[in-house]
Backbone and ligand atoms as CSV (ligand in chain L), in Angstrom:
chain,resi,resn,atom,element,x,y,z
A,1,UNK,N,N,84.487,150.497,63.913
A,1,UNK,CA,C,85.422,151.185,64.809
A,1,UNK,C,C,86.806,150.542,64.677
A,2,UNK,N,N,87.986,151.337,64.678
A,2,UNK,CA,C,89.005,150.911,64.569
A,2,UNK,C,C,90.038,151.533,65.867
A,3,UNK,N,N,91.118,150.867,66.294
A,3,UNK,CA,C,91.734,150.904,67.262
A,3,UNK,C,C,93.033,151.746,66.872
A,4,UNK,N,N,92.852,153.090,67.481
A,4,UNK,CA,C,93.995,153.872,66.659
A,4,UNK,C,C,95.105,154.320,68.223
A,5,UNK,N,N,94.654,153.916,69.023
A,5,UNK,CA,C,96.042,153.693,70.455
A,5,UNK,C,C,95.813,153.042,71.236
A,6,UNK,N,N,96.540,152.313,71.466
A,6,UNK,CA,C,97.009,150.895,72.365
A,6,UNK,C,C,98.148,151.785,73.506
A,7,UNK,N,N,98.016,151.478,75.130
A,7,UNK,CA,C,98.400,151.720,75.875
A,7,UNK,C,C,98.676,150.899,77.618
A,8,UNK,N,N,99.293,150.775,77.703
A,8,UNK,CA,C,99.003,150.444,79.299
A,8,UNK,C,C,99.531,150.922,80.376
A,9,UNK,N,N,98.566,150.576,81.550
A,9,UNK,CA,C,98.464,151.634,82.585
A,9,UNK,C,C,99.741,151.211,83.376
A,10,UNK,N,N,99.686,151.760,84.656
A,10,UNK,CA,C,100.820,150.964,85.519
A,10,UNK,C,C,100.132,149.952,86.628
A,11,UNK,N,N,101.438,149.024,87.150
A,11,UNK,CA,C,100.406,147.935,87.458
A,11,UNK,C,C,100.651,146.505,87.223
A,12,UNK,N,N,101.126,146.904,85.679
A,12,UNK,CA,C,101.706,145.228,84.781
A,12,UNK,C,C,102.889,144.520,85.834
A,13,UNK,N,N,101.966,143.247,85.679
A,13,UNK,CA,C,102.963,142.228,86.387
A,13,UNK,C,C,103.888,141.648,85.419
A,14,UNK,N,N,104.383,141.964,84.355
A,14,UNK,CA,C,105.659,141.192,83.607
A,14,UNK,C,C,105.078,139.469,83.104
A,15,UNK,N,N,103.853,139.630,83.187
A,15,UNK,CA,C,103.688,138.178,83.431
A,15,UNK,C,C,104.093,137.264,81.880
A,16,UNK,N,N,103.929,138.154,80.920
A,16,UNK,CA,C,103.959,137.846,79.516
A,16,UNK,C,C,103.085,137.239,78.830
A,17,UNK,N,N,101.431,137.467,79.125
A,17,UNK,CA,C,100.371,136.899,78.305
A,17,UNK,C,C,100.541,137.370,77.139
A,18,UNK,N,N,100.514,138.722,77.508
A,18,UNK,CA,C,100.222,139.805,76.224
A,18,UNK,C,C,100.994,139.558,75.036
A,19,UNK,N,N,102.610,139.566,75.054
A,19,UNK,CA,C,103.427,139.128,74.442
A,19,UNK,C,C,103.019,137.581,73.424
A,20,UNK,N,N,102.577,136.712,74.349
A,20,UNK,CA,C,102.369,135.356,73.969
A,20,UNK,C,C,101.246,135.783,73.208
A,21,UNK,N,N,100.039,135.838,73.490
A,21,UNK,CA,C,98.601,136.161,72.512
A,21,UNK,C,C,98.635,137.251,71.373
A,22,UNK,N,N,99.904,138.244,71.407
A,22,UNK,CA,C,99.885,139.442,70.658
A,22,UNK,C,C,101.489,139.688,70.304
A,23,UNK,N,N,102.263,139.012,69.581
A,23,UNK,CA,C,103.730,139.942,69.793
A,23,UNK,C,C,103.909,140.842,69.078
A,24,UNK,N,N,103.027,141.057,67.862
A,24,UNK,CA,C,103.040,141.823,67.066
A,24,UNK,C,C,103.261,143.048,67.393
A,25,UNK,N,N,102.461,143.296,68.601
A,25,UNK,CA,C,102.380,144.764,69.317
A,25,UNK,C,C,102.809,144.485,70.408
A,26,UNK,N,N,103.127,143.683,71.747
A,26,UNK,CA,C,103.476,143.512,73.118
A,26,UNK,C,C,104.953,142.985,73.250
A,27,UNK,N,N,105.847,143.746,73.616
A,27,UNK,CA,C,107.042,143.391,73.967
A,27,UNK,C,C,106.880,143.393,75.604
A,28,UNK,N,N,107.224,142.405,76.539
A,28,UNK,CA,C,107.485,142.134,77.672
A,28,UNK,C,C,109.163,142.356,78.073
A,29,UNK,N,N,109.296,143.517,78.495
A,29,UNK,CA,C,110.862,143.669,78.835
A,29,UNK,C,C,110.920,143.303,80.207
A,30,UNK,N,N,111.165,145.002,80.915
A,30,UNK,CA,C,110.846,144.926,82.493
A,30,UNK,C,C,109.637,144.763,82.905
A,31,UNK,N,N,108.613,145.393,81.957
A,31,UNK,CA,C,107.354,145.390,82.063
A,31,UNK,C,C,106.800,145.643,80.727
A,32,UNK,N,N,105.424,145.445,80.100
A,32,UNK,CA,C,105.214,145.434,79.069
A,32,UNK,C,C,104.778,147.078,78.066
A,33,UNK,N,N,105.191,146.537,77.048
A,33,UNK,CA,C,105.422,147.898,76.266
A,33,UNK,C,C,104.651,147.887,74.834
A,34,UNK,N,N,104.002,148.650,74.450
A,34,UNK,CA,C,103.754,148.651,73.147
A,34,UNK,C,C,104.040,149.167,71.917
A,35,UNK,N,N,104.494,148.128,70.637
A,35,UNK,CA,C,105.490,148.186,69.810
A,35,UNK,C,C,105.487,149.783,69.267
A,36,UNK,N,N,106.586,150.538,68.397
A,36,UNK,CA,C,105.866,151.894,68.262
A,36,UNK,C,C,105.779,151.359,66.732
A,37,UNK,N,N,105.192,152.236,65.925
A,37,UNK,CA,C,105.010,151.969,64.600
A,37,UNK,C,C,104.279,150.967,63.801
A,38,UNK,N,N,103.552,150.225,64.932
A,38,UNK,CA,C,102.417,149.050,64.490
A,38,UNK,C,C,101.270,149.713,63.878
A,39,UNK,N,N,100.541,149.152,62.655
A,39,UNK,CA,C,99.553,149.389,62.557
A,39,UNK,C,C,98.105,148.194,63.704
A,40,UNK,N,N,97.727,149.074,64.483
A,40,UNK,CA,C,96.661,148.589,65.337
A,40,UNK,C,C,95.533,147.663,64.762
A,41,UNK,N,N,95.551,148.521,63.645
A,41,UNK,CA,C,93.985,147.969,63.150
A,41,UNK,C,C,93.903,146.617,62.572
A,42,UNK,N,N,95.587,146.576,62.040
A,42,UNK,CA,C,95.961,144.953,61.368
A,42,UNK,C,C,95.821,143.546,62.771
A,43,UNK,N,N,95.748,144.399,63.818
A,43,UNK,CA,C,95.351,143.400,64.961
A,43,UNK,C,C,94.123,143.327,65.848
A,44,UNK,N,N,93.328,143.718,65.698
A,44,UNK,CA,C,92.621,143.981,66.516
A,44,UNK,C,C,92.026,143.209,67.429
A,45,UNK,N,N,91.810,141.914,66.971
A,45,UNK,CA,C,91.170,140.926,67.514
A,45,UNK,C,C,92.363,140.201,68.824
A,46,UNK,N,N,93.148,140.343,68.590
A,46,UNK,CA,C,94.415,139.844,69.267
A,46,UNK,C,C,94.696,140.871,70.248
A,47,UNK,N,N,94.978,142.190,70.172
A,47,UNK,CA,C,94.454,143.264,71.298
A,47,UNK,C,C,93.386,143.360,72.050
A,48,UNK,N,N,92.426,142.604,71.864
A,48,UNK,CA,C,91.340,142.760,72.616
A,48,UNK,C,C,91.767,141.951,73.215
A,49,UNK,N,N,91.414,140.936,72.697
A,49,UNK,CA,C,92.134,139.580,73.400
A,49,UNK,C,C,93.098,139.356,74.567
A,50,UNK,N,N,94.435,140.039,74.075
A,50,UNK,CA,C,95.330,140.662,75.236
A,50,UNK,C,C,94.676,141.434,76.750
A,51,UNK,N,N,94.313,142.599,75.561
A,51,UNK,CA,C,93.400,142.936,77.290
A,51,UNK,C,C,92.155,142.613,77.970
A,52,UNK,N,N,91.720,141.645,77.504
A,52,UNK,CA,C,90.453,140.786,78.433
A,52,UNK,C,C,91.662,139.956,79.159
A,53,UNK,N,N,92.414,139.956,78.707
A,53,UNK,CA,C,93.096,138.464,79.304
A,53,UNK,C,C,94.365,139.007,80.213
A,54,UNK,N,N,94.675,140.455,79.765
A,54,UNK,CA,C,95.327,140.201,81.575
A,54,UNK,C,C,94.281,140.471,82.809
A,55,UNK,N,N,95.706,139.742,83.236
A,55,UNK,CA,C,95.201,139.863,84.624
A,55,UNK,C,C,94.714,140.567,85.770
A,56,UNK,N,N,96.100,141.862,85.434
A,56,UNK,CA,C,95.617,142.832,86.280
A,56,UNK,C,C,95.193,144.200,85.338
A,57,UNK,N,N,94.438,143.713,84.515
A,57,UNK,CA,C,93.914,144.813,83.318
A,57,UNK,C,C,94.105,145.850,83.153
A,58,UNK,N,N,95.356,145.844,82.748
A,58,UNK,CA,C,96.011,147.328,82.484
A,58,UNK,C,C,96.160,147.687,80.688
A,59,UNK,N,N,95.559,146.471,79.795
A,59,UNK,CA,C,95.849,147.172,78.760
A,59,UNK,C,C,94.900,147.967,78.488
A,60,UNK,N,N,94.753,149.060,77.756
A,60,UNK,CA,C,93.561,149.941,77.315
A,60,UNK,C,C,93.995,150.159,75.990
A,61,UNK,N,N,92.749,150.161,75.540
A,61,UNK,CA,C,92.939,151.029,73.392
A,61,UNK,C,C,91.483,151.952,73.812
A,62,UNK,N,N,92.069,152.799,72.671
A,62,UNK,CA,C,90.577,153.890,72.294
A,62,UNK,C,C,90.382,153.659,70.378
A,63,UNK,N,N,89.601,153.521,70.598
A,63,UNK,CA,C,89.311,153.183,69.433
A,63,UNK,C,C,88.995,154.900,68.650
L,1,SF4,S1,S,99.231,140.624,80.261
L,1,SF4,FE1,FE,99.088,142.474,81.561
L,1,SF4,S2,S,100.311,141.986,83.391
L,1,SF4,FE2,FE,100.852,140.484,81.823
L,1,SF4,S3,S,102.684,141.354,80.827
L,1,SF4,FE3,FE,100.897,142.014,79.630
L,1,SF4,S4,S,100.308,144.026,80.481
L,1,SF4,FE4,FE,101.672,143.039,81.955
């Protein structure tokens, strides 16, 4: 299975995990955003990662 959209909900606290564990794809501005034009699949392990690890679990992918 491969991860073909990365998204997040509303909710994000700005906290900047995501960014830190993933920048490839997580820009933390006002709130966090995901990069456009990334290939997903070159990260995957690091997206998961991201979203087990926030906090208030707002990232989602569909694979
Ligand atoms: S880890 Fe979650 S709460 Fe923190 S900046 Fe990323 S999306 Fe927002």
């Amino acid at each position: 299975m491969a991860i073909k959209k990365v998204w997040i909900e509303d909710g994000c606290t700005s906290c900047g995990l995501c960014e830190g564990i993933c920048p490839d794809v997580f820009v933390v501005e006002d709130i966090a955003i995901v990069k456009e034009g990334v290939n997903f699949q070159d990260f995957e392990d690091e997206i998961k990662d991201a979203a087990d690890s926030c906090p208030v679990e707002v990232i989602k992918y569909s694979e």
